[in-house]
VOBAVO-316356 format. One record per residue (C-alpha): residue in one letter; x, y, z. Coordinates in Angstrom, 3 decimals, padded with zeros to 6 digits. Example, Ala and Ser with C-alpha at 12.3 -4.5 7.8 and 13.67 -1.06 7.14 Angstrom:
2
 type        u        v        w
    a  012.300 -004.500  007.800
    s  013.670 -001.060  007.140
END
This chain:
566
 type        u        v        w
    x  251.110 -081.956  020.258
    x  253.052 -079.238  018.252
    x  256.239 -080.954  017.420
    x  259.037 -079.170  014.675
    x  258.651 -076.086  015.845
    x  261.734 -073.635  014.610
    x  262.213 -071.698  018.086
    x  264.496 -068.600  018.599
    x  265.663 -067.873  022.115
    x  266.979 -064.341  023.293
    x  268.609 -064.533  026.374
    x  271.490 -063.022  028.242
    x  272.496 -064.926  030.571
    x  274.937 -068.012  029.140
    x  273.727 -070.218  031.240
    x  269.810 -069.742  030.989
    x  270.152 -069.744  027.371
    x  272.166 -073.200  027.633
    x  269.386 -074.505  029.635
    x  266.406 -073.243  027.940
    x  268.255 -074.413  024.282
    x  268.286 -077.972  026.311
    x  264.345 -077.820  027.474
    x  263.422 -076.954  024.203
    x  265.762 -079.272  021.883
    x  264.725 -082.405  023.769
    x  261.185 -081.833  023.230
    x  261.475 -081.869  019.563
    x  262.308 -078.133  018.374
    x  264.905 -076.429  016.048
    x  266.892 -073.614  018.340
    x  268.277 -070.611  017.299
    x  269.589 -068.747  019.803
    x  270.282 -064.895  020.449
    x  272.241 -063.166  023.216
    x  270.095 -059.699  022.975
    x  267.501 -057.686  021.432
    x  268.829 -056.755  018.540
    x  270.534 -060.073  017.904
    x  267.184 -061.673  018.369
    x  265.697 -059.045  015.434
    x  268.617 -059.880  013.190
    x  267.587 -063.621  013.958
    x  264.377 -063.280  013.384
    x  264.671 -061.414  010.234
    x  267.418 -064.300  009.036
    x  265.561 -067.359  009.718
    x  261.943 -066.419  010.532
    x  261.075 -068.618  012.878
    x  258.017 -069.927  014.043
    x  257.872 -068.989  018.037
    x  260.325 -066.683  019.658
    x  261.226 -067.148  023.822
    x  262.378 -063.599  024.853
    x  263.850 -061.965  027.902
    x  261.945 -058.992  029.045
    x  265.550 -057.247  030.370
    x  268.376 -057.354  027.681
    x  271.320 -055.055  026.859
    x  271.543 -053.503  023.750
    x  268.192 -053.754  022.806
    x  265.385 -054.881  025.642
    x  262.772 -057.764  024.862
    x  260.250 -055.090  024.837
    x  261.350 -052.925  021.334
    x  262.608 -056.253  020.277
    x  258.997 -058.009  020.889
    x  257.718 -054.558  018.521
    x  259.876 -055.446  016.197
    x  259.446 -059.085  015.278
    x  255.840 -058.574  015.171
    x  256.391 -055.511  013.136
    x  258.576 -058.144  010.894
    x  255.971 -060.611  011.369
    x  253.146 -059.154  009.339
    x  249.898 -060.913  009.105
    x  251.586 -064.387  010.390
    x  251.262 -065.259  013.687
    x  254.493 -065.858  015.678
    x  253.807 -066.236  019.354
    x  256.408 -064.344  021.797
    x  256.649 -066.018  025.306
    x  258.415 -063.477  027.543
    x  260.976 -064.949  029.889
    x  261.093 -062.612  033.245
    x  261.985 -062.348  036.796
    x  259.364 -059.527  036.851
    x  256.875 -059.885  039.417
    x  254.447 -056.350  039.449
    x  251.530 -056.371  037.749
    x  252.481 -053.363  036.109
    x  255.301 -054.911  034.467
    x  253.494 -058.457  033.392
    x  251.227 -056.002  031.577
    x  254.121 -054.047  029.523
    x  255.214 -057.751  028.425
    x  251.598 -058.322  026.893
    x  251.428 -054.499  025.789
    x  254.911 -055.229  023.639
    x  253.343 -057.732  021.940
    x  253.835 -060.577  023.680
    x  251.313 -063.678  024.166
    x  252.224 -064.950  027.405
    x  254.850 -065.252  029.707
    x  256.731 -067.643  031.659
    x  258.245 -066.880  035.154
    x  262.212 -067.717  036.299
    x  263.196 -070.124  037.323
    x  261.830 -072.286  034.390
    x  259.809 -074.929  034.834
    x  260.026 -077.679  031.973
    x  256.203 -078.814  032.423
    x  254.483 -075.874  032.112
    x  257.228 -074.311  029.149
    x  256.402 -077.706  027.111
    x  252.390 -076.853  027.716
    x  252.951 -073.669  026.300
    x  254.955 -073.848  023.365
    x  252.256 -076.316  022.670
    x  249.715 -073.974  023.205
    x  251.132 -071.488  021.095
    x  251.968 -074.305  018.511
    x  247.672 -075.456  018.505
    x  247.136 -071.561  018.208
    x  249.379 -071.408  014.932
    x  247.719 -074.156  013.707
    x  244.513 -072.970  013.803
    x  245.614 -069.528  012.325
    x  247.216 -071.029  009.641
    x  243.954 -073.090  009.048
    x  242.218 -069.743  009.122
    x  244.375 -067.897  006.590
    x  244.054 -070.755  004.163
    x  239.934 -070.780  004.417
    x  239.982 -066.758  004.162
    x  242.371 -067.254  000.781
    x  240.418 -069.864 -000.312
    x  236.990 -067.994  000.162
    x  239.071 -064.694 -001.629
    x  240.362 -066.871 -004.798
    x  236.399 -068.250 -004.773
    x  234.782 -064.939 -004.063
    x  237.549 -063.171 -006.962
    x  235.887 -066.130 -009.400
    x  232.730 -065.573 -008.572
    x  232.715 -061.512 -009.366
    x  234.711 -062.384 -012.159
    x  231.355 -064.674 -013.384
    x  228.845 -062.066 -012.384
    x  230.877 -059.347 -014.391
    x  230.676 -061.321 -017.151
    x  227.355 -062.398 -016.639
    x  226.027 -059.026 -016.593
    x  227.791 -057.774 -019.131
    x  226.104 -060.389 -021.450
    x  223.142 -059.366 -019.408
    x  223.152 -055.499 -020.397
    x  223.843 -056.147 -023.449
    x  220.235 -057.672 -023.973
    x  218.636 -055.769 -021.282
    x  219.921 -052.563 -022.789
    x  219.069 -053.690 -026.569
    x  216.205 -051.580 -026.593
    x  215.594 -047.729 -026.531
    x  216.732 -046.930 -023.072
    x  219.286 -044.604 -024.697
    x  216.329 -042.617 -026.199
    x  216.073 -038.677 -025.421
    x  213.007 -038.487 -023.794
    x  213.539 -041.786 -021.273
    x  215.791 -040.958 -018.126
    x  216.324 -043.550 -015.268
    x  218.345 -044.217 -011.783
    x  219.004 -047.424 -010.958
    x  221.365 -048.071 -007.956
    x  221.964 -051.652 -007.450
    x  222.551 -052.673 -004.128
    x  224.498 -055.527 -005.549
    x  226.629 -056.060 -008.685
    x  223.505 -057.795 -009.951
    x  220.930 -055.624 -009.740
    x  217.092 -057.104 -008.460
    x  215.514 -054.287 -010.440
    x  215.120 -054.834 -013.937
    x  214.287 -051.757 -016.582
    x  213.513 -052.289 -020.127
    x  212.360 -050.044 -023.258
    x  211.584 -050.766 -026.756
    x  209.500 -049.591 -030.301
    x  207.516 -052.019 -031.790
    x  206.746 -052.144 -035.418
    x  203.790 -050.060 -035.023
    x  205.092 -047.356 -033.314
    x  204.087 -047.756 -029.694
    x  206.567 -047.651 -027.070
    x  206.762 -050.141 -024.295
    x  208.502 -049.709 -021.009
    x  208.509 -052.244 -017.891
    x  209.766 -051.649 -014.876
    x  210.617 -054.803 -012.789
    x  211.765 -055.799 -009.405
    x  212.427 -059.391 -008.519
    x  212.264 -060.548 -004.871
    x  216.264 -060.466 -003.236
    x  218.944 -059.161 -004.197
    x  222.076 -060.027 -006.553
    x  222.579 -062.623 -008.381
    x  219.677 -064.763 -006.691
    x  217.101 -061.886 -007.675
    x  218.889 -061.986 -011.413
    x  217.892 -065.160 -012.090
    x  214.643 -064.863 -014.206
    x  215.547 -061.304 -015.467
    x  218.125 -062.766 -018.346
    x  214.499 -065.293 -020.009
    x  212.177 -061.830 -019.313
    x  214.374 -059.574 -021.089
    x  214.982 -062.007 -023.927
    x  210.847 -062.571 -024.125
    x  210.303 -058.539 -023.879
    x  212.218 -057.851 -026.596
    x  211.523 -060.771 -028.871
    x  207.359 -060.005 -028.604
    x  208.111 -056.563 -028.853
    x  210.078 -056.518 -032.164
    x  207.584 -059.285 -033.447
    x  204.680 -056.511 -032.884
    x  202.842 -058.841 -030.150
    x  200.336 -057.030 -028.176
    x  201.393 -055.935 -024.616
    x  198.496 -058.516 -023.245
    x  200.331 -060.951 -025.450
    x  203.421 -059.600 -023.600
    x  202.442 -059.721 -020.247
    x  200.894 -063.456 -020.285
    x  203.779 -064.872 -021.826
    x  206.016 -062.836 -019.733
    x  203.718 -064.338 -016.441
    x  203.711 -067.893 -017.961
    x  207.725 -067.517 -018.668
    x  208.666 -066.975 -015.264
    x  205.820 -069.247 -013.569
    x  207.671 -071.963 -015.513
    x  211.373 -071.019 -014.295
    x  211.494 -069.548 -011.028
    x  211.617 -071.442 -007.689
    x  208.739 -071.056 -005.229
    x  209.262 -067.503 -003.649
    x  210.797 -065.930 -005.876
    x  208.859 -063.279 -008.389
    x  208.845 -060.261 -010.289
    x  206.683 -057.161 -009.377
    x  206.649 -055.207 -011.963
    x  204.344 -052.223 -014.068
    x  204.331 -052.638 -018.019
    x  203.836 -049.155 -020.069
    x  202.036 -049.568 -023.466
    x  202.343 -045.649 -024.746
    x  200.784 -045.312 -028.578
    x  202.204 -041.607 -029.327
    x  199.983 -042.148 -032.471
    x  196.539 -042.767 -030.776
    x  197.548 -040.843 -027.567
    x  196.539 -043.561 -025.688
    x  198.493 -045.594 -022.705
    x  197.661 -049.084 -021.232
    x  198.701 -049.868 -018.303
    x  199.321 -052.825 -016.631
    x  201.038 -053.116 -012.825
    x  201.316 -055.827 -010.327
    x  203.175 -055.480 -007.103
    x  205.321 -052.287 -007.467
    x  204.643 -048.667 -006.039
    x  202.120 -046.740 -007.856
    x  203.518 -045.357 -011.147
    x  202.154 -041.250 -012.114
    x  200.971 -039.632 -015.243
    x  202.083 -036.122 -014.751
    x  199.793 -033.742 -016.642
    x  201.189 -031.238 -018.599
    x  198.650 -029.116 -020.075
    x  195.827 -028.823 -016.899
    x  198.378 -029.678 -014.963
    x  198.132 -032.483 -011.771
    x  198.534 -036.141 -012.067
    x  196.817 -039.290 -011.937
    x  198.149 -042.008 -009.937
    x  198.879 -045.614 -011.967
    x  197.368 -048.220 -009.584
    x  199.091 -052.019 -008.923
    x  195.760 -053.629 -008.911
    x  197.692 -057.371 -010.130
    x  199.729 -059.921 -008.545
    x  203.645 -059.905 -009.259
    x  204.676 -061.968 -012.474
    x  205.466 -065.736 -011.560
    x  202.875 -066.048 -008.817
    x  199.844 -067.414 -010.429
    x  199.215 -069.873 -012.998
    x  198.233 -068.799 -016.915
    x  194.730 -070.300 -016.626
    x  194.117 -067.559 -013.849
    x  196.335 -064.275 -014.437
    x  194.670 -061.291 -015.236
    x  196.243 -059.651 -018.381
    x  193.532 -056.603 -018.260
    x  195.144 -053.289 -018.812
    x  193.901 -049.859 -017.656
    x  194.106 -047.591 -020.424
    x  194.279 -043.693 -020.475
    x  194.863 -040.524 -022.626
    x  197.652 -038.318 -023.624
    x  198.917 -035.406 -024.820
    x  202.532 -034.215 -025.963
    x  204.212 -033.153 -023.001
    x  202.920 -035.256 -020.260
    x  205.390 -037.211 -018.318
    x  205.292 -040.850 -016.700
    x  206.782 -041.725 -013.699
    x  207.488 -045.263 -012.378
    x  209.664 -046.023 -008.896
    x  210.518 -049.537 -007.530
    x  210.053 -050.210 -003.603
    x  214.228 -048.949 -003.044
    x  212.611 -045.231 -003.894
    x  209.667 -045.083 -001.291
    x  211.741 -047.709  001.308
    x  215.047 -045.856  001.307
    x  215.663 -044.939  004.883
    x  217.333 -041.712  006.587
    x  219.678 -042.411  009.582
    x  217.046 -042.318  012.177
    x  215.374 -044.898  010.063
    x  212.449 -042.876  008.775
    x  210.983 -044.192  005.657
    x  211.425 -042.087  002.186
    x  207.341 -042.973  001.938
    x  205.203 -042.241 -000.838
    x  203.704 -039.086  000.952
    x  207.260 -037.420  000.272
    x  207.238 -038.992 -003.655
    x  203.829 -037.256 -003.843
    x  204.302 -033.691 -002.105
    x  207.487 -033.639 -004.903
    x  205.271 -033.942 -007.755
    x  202.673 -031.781 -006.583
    x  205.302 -029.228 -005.882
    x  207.547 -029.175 -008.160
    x  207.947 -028.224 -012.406
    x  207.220 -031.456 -014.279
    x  210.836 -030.648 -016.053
    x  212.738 -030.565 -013.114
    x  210.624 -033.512 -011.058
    x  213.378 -036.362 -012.130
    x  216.574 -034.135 -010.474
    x  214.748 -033.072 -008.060
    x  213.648 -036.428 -006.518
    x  216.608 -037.999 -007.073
    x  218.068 -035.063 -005.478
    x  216.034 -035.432 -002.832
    x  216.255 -039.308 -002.613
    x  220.258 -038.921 -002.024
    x  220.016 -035.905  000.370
    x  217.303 -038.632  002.595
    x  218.405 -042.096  002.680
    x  221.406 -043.236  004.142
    x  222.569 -046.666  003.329
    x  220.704 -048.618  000.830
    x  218.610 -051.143  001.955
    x  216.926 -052.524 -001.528
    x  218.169 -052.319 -005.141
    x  216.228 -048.609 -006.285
    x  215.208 -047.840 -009.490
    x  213.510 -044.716 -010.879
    x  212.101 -044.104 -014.688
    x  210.614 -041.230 -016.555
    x  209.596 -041.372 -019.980
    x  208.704 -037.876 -021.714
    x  205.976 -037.504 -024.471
    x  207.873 -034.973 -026.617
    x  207.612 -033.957 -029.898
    x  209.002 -035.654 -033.032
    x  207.952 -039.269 -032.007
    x  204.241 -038.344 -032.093
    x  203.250 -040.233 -034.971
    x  205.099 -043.631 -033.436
    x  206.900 -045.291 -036.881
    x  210.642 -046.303 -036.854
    x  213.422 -045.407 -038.933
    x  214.285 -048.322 -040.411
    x  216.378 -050.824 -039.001
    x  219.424 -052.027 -041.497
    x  219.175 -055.291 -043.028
    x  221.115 -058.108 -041.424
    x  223.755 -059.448 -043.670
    x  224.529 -062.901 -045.016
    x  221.198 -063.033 -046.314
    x  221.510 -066.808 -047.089
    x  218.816 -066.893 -050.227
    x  217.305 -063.694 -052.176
    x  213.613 -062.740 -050.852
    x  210.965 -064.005 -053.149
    x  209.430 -060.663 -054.951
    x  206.368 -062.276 -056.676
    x  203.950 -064.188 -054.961
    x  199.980 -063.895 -052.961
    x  198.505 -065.258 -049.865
    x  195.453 -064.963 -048.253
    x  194.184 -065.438 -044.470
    x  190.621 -065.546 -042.765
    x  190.403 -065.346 -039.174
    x  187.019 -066.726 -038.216
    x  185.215 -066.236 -034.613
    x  187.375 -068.583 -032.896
    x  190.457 -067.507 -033.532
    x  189.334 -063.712 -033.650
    x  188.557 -063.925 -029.995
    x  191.954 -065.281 -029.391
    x  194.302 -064.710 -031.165
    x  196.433 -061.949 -032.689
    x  197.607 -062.241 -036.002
    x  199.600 -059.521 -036.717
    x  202.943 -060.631 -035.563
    x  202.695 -063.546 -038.044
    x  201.804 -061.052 -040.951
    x  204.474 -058.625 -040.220
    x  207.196 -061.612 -039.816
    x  205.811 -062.927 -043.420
    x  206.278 -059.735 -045.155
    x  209.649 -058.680 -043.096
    x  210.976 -061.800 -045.160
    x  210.969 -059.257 -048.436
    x  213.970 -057.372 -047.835
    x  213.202 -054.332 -049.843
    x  210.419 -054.378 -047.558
    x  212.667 -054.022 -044.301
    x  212.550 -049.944 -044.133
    x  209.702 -049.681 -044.062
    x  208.621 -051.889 -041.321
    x  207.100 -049.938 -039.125
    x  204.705 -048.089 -041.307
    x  203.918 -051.247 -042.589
    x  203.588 -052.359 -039.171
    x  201.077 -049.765 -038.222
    x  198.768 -049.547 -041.167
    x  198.139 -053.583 -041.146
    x  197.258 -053.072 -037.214
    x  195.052 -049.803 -038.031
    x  193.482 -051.697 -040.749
    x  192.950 -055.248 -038.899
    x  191.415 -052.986 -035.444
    x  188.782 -051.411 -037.949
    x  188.123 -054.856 -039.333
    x  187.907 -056.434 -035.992
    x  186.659 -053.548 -034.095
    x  184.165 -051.650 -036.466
    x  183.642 -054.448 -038.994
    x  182.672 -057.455 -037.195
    x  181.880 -056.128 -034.047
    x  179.965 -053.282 -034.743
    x  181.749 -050.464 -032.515
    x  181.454 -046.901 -033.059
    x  184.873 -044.924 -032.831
    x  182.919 -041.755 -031.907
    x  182.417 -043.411 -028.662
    x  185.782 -042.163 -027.792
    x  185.207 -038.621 -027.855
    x  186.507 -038.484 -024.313
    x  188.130 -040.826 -021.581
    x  184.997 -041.696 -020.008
    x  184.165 -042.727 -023.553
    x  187.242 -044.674 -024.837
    x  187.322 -046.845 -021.203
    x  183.203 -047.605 -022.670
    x  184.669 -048.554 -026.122
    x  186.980 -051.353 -024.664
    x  184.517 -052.570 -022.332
    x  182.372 -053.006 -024.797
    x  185.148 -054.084 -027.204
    x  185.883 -056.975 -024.691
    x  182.026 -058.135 -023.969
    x  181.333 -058.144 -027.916
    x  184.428 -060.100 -028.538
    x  184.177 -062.922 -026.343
    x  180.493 -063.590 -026.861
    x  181.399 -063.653 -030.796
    x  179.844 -066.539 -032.562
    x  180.840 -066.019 -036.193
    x  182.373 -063.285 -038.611
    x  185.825 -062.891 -040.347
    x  188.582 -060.706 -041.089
    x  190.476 -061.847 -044.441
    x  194.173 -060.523 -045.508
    x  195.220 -060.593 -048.814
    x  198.646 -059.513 -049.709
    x  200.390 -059.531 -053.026
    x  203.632 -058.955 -053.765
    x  204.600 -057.636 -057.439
    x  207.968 -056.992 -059.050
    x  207.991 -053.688 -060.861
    x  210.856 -052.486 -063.719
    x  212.156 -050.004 -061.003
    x  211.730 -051.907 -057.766
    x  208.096 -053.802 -056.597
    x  204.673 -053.672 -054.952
    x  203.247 -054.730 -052.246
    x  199.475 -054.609 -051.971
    x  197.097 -055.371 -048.948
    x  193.615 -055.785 -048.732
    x  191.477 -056.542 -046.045
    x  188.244 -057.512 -045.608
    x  185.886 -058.242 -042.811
    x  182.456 -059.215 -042.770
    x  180.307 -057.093 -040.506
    x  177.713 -054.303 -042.032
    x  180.065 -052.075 -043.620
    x  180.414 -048.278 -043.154
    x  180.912 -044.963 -045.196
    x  184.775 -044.583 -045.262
    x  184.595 -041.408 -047.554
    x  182.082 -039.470 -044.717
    x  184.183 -040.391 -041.598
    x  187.661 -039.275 -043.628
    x  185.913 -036.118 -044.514
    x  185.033 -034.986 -040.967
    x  187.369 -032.416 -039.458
    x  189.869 -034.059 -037.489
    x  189.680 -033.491 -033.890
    x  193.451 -033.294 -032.907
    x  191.577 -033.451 -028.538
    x  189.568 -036.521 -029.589
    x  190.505 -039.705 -029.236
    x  188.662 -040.750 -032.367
    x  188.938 -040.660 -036.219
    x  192.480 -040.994 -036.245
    x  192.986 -044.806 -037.587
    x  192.083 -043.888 -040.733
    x  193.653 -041.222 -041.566
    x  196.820 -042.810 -040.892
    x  196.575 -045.450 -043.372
    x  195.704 -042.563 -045.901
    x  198.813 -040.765 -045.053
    x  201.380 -043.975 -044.557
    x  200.648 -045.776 -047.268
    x  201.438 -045.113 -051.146
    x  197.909 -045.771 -052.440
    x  194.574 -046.236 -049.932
    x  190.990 -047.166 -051.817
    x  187.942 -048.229 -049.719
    x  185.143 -050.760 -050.843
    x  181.800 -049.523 -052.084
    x  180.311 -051.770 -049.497
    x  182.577 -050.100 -046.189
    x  183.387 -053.852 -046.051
    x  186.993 -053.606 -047.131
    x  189.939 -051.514 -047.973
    x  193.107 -051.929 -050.102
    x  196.434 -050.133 -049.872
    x  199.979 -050.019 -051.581
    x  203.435 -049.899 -050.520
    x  206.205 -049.533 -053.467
    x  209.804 -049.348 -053.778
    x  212.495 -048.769 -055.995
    x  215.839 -050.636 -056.479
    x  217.565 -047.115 -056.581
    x  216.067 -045.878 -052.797
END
């Protein structure tokens, strides 16, 4: 029963007023009365109340304009009008409800049905008024909740764009469909040079398909900056969000392991659209297969961390798309489809293939139906030879590094088959802080000089197998049978570090124990800038300060030095 009502009757007639003010007082209501239109605006306008009675035929001002009026006045709250009229055509019953009126009672009045349909209109306010609270509610909530997600993913860039996705020859499109975007794109150096960039795209949308990407980015960059292998990468990265996400929910993704140094990519990709390596100097491209399972779907005792690995030259372009660029849909609902991604790069300049496809992606799809993301990383001159500048120091350095001391390490079979120790080493001699700038050549020479241990030393491999592709794809399948049916061997480190009157020393030597080899013959050959051999070790020879090879091929020692002053 809607009881309290504040009603305001316009009426001109004395005595219908008086009798209507009489219905509607003994049934519980506050009356305010009005003897026309315009009266009945005033009124309204004074008091505001709650349900308004209202002659269709008024002087001054007719219920009709008034009716306009008060709902005009009325806004967004609801305030019933109940027309009071002698009318009788349909025609004119229908101008009543055109005013803005919500029903209509007929004179003479009868008490019954008036009560019924104040309360009516009384249950009807109710229930509006119960519906503008839930939509403010669900507003203030929904407000909150962006508020959260713009903070979240402002944290979130921060560490997703910590890498070198601001770098000159990396451009991207992402277009989230949400604030939170399911695609996730990441970049970074490591120590040694090499460039890593994954693309990922976690099932749903928003904040639901954010969920693992805040861990993955945190792991990426971590194991990147530590100088972990991208195997190392990938399984943890697998094993990460295996642990964390909720059944159904995954990341397809493709991981880009690009050594400018060696010209040499790995690839590994599981679940996203093909990625391309765009030739430059024959001109073509070769397609990047997903031959894996997303990341998060199967257990660490059976992912496959096996890369595909290919060769480069300066100028050749990679291009990786998430299922938004091949799924965007026109109007009539025609899929983008990777026959139109692939008749763009067969068509078009390599240096104008990123505008043009996303040129042609907007000029396609109409609304977005996925989160879309599109990368392309450009082997250009100037980073060809992979190192770093040097990354500043962090401050509040809480005791000085120590400048004079030795260790040594042996790897034996065991460990050599599985495990990588160079992210250890380089985190060891990082502690030196005069050793800091010069992390990444550091960086590169130990991994040059522990592969030729590893590679040539113990396992007997021959780098002029990798004359060509066909032959480098035979080197690492040989590489891989060798090392896991390895019984015995070693690689040893030895580093010392030596204070000097102008600065200190740092001096490596490693030593593994397979057959040995003539150093001095295979730095003498001609280097073969189209092979993808011979390189390693004329690197260290160039990186470090001082390079000297065993008698025996068996081991090799280099400097690094600095100066207080530099």
């Amino acid at each position: 029963m809607a009881r309290g009502l504040t009603i305001l009757i316009a009426e001109d007639n004395p005595a219908d007023r008086m009798l209507l003010s009489a219905i509607v007082s003994r049934q519980g209501h506050r009356v305010l009365t009005a003897g026309n239109g315009l009266e009945a605006v005033a009124m309204f306008e004074q008091e505001r109340p709650q349900l308004v009675l209202l002659d269709a035929l008024m002087p001054v001002m007719d219920g009709f304009d008034a009716a306009r009026r008060i709902k005009t006045l009325a806004g967004d709250e609801l305030v019933p009008i109940i027309f009071l009229t002698s009318l009788t055509e349909n025609e004119a019953l229908v101008k009543c409800l055109d005013a803005g009126g919500d029903d209509f009672v007929a004179k003479p009045y009868n008490p019954i049905i008036l009560e019924a349909k104040i309360h009516a209109m009384g249950r009807l306010r109710q229930l509006q008024a119960t519906v503008l609270e839930q939509r403010d509610l669900i507003a203030r909530q929904n407000r909150q909740l962006l508020d959260e997600q713009r903070q979240a993913k402002a944290i979130f860039d921060k560490v997703a764009h910590a890498g070198c996705l601001a770098a000159p020859n990396i451009r991207y499109l992402q277009s989230p469909l949400a604030l939170f975007n399911g695609d996730l794109l990441l970049a970074a150096q490591a120590p040694t040079g090499s460039m890593f960039v994954l693309l990922g795209d976690f099932t749903g949308h928003g904040l639901p398909a954010a969920i693992g990407a805040m861990p993955l980015a945190e792991t990426f960059y971590g194991m990147t900056a530590k100088g972990y292998s991208s195997q190392d990468i990938v399984r943890e990265l697998n094993t990460k969000l295996k642990r964390i996400l909720p059944v159904g929910v995954f990341c397809c993704a493709t991981l880009l392991d690009i050594n400018l140094a060696q010209r040499i990519l790995q690839v590994w990709a599981g679940g996203l659209p093909d990625g391309y390596l765009i030739r430059s100097a024959e001109g073509g491209h070769v397609a990047l297969r997903s031959r894996h399972l997303p990341l998060g779907v199967l257990d660490a005792q059976v992912f496959d961390d096996r890369f595909e690995s290919y060769s480069l030259t300066l100028g050749d372009r990679l291009l990786l798309v998430s299922d938004g660029v091949v799924e965007s849909r026109n109007p009539q609902g025609e899929l983008f489809g990777e026959e139109r991604l692939l008749a763009l790069i067969a068509s078009r300049d390599p240096s104008s293939l990123f505008d043009e496809t996303r040129a042609a992606l907007m000029a396609f799809h109409g609304e977005l139906q996925d989160d879309l993301s599109m990368v392309e990383v450009h082997l250009v001159e100037g980073v060809e030879n992979g190192i770093l500048p040097a990354a500043p120091a962090p401050s509040g350095t809480l005791q000085p590094s120590p400048l004079d001391w030795s260790a040594s390490f042996e790897l034996r079979a065991e460990s050599l088959r599985d495990y990588n120790p160079l992210p250890l080493l380089l985190q060891l001699l990082l502690q030196v802080q005069p050793l800091r700038p010069q992390a990444g050549t550091i960086s590169t020479v130990l991994a040059e000089l522990y592969s030729n241990a590893l590679e040539h030393g113990v396992l007997g491999l021959d780098s002029f197998l990798k004359s060509d592709a066909q032959g480098f794809a035979r080197y690492y399948e040989l590489r891989q049978q060798r090392l896991q049916a390895l019984e015995a061997g070693h690689v040893r480190f030895h580093f010392q570090l030596q204070p000097t009157p102008d600065g200190g020393r740092l001096c490596i030597t490693v030593e593994d124990s397979g057959g040995g080899f003539d150093a001095a013959r295979v730095c003498a050959l001609r280097y073969d800038t189209k092979g993808l051999a011979g390189r390693g070790l004329r690197l260290v020879e160039e990186l470090s300060d001082r390079c000297e090879w065993g008698a025996d091929g068996r081991s090799v020692h280099v400097e690094f030095s600095w100066s207080l002053g530099a």
